[in-house]
C-alpha positions in Angstrom: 2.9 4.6 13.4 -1.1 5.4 13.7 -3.8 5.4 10.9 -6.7 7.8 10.4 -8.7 7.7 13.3 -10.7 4.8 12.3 -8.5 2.5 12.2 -6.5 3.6 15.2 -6.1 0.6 17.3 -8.3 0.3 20.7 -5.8 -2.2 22.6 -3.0 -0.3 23.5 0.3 -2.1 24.8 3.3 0.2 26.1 7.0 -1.0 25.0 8.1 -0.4 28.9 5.4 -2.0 30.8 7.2 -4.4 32.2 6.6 -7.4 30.0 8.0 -11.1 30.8 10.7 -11.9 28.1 10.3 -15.4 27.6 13.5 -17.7 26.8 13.1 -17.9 23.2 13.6 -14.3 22.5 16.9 -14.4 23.8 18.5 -14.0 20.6 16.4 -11.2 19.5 17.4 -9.6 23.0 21.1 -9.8 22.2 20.1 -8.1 18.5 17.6 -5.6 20.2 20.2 -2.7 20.2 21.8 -3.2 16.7 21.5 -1.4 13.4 19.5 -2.4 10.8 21.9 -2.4 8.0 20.5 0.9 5.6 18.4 -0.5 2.7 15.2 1.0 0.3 12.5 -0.5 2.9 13.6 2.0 5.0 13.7 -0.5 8.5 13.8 1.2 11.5 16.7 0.1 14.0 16.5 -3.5 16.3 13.0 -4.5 15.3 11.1 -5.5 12.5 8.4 -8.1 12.1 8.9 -10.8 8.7 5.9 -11.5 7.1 6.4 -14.8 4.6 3.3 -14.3 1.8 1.6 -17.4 0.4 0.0 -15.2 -1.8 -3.0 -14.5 0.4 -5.3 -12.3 -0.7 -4.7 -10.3 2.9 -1.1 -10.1 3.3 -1.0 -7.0 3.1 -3.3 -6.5 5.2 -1.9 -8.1 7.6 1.2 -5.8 7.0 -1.1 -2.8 7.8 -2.2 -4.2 11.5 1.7 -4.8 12.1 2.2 -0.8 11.4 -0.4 0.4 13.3 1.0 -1.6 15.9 3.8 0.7 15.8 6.0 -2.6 14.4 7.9 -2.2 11.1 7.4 -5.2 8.7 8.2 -6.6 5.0 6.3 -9.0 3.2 8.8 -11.5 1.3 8.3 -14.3 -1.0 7.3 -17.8 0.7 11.1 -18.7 -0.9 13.2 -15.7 0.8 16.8 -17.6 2.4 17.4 -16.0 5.9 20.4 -14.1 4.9 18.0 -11.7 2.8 15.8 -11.0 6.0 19.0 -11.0 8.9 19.2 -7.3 7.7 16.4 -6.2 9.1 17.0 -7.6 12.2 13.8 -9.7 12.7 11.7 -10.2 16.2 9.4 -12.6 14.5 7.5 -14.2 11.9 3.8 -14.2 10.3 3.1 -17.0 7.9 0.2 -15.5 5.6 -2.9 -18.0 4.8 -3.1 -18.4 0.9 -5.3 -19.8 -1.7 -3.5 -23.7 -1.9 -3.4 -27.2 0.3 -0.7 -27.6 1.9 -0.8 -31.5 0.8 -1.1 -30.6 -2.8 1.9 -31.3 -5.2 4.0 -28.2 -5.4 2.0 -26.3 -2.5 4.0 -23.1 -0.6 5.9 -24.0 2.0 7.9 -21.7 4.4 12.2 -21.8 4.4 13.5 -23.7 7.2 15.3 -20.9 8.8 11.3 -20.2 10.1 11.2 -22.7 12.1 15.2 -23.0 13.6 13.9 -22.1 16.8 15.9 -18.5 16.4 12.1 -16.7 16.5 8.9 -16.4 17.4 6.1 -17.3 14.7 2.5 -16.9 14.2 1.2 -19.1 11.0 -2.3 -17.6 9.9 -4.9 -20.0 8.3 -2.6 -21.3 5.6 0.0 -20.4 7.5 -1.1 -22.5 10.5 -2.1 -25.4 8.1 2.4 -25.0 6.7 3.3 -24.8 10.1 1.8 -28.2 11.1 2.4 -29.9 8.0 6.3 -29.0 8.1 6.6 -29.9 11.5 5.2 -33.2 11.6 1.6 -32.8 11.8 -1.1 -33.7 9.6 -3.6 -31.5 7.5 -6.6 -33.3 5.9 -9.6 -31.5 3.8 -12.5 -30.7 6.2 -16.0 -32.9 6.2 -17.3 -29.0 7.2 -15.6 -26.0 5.6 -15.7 -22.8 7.1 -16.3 -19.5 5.4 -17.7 -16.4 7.6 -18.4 -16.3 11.0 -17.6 -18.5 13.7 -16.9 -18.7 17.2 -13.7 -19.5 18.5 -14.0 -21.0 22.4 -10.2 -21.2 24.2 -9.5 -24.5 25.6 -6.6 -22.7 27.7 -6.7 -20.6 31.1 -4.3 -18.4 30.2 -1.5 -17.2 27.7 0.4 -14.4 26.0 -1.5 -14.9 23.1 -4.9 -14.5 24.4 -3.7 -11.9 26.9 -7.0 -9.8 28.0 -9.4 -11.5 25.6 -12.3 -13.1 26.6 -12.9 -16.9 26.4 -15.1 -16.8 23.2 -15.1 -14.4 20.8 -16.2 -13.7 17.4 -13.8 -14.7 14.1 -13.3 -15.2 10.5 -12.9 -18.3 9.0 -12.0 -18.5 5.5 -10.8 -22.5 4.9 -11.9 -25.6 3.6 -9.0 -28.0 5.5 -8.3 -28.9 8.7 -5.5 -29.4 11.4 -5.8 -34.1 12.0 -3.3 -34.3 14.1 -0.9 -31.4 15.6 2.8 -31.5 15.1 5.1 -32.7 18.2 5.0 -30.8 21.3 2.3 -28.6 20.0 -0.9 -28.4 21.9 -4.8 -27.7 20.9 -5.5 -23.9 22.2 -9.1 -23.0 21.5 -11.7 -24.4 18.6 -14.8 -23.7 16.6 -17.6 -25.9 16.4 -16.1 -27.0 13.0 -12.7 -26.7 14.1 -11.8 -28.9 16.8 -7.6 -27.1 16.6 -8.6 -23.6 15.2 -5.2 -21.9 17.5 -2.7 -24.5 18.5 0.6 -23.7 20.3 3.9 -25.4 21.5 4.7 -22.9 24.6 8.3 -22.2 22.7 6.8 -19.5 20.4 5.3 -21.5 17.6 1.4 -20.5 17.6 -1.2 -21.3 14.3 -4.3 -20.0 14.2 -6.8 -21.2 12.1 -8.9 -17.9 11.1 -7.9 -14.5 10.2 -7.1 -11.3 12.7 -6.6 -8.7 10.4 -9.5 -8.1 8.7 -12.9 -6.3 10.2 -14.7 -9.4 10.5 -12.2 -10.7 13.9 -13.2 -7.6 16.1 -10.6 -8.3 18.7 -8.1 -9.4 16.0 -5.9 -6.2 16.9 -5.4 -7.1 20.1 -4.5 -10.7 19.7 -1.7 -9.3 17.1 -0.6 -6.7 19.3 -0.2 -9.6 21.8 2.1 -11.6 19.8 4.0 -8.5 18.4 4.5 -7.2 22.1 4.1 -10.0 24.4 5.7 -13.0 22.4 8.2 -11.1 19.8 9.2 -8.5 22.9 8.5 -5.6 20.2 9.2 -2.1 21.3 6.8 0.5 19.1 9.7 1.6 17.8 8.0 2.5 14.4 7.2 6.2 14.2 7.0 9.1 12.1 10.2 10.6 13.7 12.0 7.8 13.8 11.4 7.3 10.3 12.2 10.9 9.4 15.5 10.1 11.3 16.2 6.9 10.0 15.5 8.2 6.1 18.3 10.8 6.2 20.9 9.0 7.8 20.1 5.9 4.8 19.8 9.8 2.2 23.0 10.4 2.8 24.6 7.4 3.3 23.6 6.5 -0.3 24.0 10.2 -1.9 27.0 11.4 -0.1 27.9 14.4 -2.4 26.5 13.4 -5.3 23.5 16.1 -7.2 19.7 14.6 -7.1 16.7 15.7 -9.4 13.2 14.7 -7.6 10.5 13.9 -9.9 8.2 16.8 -8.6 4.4 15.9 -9.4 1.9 18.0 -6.5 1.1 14.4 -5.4 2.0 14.1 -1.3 4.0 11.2 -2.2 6.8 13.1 -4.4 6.4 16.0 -2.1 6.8 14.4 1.3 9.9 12.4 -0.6 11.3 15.8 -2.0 11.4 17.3 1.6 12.6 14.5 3.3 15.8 14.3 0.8 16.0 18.0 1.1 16.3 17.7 4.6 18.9 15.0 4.1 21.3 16.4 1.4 20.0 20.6 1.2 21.3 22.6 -2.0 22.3 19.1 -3.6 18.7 18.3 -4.3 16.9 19.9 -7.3 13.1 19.1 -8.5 11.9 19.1 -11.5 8.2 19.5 -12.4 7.3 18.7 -15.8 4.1 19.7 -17.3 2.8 16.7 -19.0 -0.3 18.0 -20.5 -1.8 15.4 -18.8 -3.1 16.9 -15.5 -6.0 18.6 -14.6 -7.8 22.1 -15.0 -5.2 25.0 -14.1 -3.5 22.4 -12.0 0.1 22.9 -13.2 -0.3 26.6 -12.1 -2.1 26.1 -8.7 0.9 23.4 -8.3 3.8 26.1 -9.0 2.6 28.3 -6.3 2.2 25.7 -3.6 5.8 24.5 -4.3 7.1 28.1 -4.2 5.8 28.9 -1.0 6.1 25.3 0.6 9.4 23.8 -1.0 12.9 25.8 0.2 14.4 23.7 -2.9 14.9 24.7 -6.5 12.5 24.5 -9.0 12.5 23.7 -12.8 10.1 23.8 -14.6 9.7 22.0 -17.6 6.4 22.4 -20.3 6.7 18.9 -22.1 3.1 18.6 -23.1 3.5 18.4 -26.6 6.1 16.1 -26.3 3.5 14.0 -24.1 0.7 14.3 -26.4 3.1 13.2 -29.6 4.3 10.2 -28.0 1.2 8.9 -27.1 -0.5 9.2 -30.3 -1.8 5.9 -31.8 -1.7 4.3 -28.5 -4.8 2.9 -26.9 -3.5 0.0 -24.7 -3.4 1.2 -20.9 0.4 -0.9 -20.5 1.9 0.7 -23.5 0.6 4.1 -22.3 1.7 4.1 -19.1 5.3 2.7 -20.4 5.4 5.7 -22.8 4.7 8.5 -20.4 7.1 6.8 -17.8 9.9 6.8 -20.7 8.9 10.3 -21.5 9.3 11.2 -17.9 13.0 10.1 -17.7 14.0 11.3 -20.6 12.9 15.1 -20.0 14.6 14.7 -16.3 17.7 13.5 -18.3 17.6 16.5 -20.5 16.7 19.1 -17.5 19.8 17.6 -15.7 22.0 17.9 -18.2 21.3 21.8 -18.2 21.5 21.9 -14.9 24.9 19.6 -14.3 26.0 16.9 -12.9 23.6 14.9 -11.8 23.7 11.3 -10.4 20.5 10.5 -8.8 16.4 10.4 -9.2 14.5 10.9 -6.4 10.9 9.4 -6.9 7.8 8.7 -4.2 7.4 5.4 -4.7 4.9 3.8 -2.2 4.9 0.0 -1.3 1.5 -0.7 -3.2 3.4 0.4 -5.9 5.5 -2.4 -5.5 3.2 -4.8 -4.6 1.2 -4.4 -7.1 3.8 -3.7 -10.3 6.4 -6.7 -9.0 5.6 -10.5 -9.4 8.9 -10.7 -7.4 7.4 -9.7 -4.6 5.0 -12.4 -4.1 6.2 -15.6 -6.4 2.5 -16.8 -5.7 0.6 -13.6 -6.2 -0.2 -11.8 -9.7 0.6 -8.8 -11.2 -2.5 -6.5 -11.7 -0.5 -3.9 -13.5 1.8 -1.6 -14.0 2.7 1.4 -11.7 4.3 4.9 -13.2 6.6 5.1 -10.7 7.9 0.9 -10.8 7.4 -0.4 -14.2 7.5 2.5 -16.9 11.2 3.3 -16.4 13.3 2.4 -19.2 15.9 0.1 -19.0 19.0 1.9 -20.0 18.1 4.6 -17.3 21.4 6.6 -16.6 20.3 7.8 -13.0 20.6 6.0 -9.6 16.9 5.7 -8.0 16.6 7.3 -4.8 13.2 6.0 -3.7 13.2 7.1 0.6 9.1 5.9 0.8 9.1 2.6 -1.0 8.3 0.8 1.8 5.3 3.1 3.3 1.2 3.1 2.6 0.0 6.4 1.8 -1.1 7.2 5.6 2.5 6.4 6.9 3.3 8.9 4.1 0.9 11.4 5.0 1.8 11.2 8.9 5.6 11.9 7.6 4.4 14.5 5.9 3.2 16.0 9.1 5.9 15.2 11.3 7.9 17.1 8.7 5.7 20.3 8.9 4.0 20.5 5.6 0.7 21.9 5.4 -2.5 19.7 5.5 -3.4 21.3 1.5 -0.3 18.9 0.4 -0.5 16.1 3.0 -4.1 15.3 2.0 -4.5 16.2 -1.6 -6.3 12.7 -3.0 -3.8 10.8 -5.1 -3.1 11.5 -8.7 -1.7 8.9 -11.2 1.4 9.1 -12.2 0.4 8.7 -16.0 -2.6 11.6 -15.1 -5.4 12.0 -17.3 -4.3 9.7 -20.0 -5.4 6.7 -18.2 -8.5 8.2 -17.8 -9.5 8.4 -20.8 -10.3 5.2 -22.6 -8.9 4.8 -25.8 -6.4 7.5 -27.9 -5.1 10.9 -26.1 -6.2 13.4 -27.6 -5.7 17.3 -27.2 -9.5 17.9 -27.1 -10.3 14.5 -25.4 -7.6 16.4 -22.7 -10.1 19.6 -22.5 -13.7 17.4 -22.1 -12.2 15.3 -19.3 -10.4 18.4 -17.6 -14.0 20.6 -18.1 -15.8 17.3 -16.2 -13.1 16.5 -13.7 -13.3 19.8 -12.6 -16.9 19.7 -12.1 -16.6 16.8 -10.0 -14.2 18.3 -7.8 -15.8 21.5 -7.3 -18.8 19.4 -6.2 -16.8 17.0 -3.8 -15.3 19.9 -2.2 -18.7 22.4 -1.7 -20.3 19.3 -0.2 -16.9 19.2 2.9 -16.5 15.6 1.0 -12.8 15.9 -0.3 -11.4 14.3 3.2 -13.8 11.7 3.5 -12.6 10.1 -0.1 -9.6 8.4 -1.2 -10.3 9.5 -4.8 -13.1 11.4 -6.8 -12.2 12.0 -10.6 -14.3 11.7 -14.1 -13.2 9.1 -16.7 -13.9 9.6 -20.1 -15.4 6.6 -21.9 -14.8 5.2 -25.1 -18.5 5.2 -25.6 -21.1 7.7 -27.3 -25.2 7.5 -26.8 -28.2 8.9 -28.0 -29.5 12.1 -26.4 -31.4 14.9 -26.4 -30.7 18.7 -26.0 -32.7 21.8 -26.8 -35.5 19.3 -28.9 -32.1 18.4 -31.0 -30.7 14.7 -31.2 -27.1 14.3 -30.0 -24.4 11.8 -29.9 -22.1 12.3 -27.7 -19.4 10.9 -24.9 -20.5 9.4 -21.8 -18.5 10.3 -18.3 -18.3 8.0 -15.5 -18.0 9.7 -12.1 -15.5 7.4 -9.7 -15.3 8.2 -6.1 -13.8 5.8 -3.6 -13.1 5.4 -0.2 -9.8 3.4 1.2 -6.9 3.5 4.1 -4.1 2.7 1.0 -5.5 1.9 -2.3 -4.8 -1.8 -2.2 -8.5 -2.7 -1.4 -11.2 0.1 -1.8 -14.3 0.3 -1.8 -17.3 2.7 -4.0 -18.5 5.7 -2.2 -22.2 6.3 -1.3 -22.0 10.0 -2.3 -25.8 11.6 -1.2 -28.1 11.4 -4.7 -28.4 15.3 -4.8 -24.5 15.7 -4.9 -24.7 12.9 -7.9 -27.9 15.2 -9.3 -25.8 18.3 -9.2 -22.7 16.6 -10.9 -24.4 14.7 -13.5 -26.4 18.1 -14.4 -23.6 20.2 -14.5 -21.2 18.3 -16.6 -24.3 17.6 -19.3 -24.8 21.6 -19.1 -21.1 22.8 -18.7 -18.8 19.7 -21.0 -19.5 20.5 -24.2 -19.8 16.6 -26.5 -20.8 15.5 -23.2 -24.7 13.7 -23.1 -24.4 11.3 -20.0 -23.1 10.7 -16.8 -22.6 6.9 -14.9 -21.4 6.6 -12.0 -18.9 4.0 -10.9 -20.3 1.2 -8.3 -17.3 -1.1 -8.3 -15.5 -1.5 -5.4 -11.7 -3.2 -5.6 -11.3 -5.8 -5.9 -12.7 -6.7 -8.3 -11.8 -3.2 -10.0 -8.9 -1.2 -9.9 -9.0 2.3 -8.6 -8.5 3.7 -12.1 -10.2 2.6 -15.1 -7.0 1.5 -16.9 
């Protein structure tokens, strides 16, 4: 599955160009034409790629290189038994780095089954540094630690590996340890000036490497991926929109059969990609719901109606909750207890909705995988939870309705490209995301009603803005928070005191890293000056310069 054109890979290996299958793959071979048994992750049939986290601060980064590679993969716990993973039929394993030593009491260490000989594995900085310690090898702190740039020089003529690159190349180091002795049968491959074993190898499979390919910094990191997921695993690019599409409704139905589903129906390409793809699966047994929160933005609930009407062959409720909304989240100024409030509120309209329209037995939601990432401890046992998602942790626990979540596993360009390959139009498959929880966790502090209009009056400002300058495409996100804070000012020779906006515009491939926009200073002239002039309580603008981490996207 490809990304936005910039990140589109540049080394491009065919499934059918005739590539040697080494021995070791032979039991993937003989699983090659299976089945993935149907699950949420949505795994496409007789490939998929394991990726065993650390708690690395790129794991899922590395997960993002895999699918542009056209290679479906799952990032699991460091603890995951093989019988949790035999379902998705694996072609091979990446060991993520993470932040321990592996001779440190307690340290991460990957489950036997990873190194049974069955597949292929790749152990990345960490990773590398399990690998050898598990096998037999030794890892000791390093006199020199390396952070940054290096040089990595092959000390090989020639290997599947390394396939078409050049015999030193530019890397990323990021470790303070290093590889003493390799394990048995394993074999120095290339080295740094600081790392006499930076890629090791025991020609059965086994590879570590000692910096990092999937981030920016490793320019030919791509390709040396693509290498192992084509030329070592025996991958086939079998992960594509269609194929998706395909695989989806056949799991759809499996799991609905003939019962009734409600989709949670926000605007968001996310619910709207997942309402078509069910409707595709399942027809007149879907029905969405879109509740008005009060929560969302200027005139958006009506602009939303229309598009749904004309795009959606589905049936529509709609349901104007935004006084229930605004009720419940009186008194509450804590960002976790308002997002578990509106996601409590959510269900419990739907369940009211479906008991006037019938029996109803499922929920349909567009849950992405940073979702999960991010809103799940459980999904890394090593990595922490930064907080919670609408869509993962705000559902109550007595929930009467069967989640049917057909996206859980995707980023938000896999979603958009399915999107497309289902025929929506580019006004839904591109529309920036919009929380879950909308406009109350953008304003710091109590929802109010009026706090509601002086953050929809600003929002709108910035918007209008973003789009007159052709800059909607080029950001992830652009929105106005409202602050909990008032200043001094002056309007029309009369002292004020009023609320400060922050403007927020990032740029990002899925949301879980970002980074601030440079908008042009006359765009951030023409905001700041309208919302002072146009907000009324409004006497400042700020704009946002943090990028994420060490922010979040949102303010709360």
């Amino acid at each position: 599955m490809t990304l936005d054109a910039e990140c589109q890979t540049t080394h491009k290996v065919t499934a059918s160009g005739g590539l040697e299958v080494p021995t070791y793959l032979e039991i993937a071979n003989e699983k090659a034409g299976q089945q993935a048994q149907p699950q949420s992750g949505g795994a496409q049939p007789g490939e998929a790629v394991i990726i065993v986290d650390f708690g690395s601060q790129y794991s899922r980064l590395i997960a993002r290189r895999v699918r542009e590679s056209k290679v479906y993969c799952e990032i699991v716990p460091h603890s995951t038994p093989w019988e949790e993973v035999e379902r998705l039929n694996p072609r091979g394993v990446i060991l993520s780095g993470g932040p321990a030593s592996v001779y440190e009491e307690d340290a991460p260490l990957a489950p036997a089954w990873v190194y049974d000989g069955r597949l292929p594995v790749l152990g990345i900085c960490y990773g590398m540094q399990a690998m050898v310690h598990q096998l037999g090898g030794r890892v000791a702190p390093a006199s020199k630690k390396e952070y940054g740039h290096a040089v990595l020089h092959r000390d090989t003529s020639d290997d599947d590996l390394f396939r078409g690159l050049p015999s030193a190349m530019p890397v990323w180091m990021s470790h303070g340890d290093r590889i003493a002795a390799p394990p048995p049968g394993f074999h120095p491959m290339a080295h740094t000036d600081n790392s006499p074993v930076a890629v090791l190898g025991n020609g059965k499979g086994m590879f570590g490497i000692q910096f990092h390919p999937e981030v920016a910094h490793t320019p030919q990191g791509k390709t040396l991926l693509q290498n192992f997921l084509y030329r070592v695993c025996g991958c086939r690019g079998l992960w594509t929109p269609d194929s998706f599409v395909t695989e989806a409704v056949r799991r759809i139905r499996e799991q609905v059969g003939d019962g009734r589903v409600v989709c949670a129906l926000s605007g968001g390409v996310d619910s709207t990609v997942a309402a078509t793809l069910i409707h595709r699966a399942v027809g007149s047994q879907l029905t969405c719901i879109f509740v008005d929160t009060g929560l969302m933005r200027h005139e958006e609930p009506e602009r939303l109606r229309r598009v749904f009407e004309k795009y959606l062959e589905v049936d529509l409720v709609y349901a104007d909750a935004s006084e229930r909304f605004l009720g419940a989240l009186k008194g509450i100024t804590d960002p976790e207890e308002k997002r578990r409030v509106i996601g409590e509120e959510f269900i419990r309209v739907f369940e009211a909705e479906a008991a006037r329209i019938g029996r109803v037995d499922f929920l349909a939601q567009g849950t992405l995988y940073p979702d999960v990432i991010e809103s799940k401890t459980s999904e890394s046992q090593v990595a922490a939870k930064i907080k919670t998602h609408h869509n993962v942790g705000g559902l109550p626990r007595a929930m009467r309705l069967t989640l049917v979540e057909p996206l859980r596993y995707l980023f938000k360009d896999e979603v958009r490209e399915v999107g497309l390959e289902l025929g929506l139009p580019e006004e839904i498959v591109y529309r920036q995301p919009f929380p879950g929880p909308g406009l109350a966790i953008r304003i710091i502090g109590e929802v109010t009603y009026e706090k509601l209009e002086t953050l929809r009056a600003a929002d709108w400002v910035v918007m209008d803005e973003v789009k007159n300058n052709d800059l909607y495409r080029e950001l992830w996100q652009s929105f106005a928070v409202l602050t909990d804070t008032r200043t001094v000012g002056v309007m029309g020779d009369f002292r004020t005191y009023s609320h400060v906006i922050a403007v927020r515009a990032v740029t990002s491939d899925d949301a879980m890293t970002a980074d601030w926009a440079r908008l042009p200073y006359d765009v951030l002239a023409r905001i700041s000056s309208r919302i002072a002039n146009e907000v009324p309580g409004v006497n400042r603008v700020v704009y946002d310069v943090t990028s994420k981490p060490p922010g979040t996207i949102e303010w709360e």
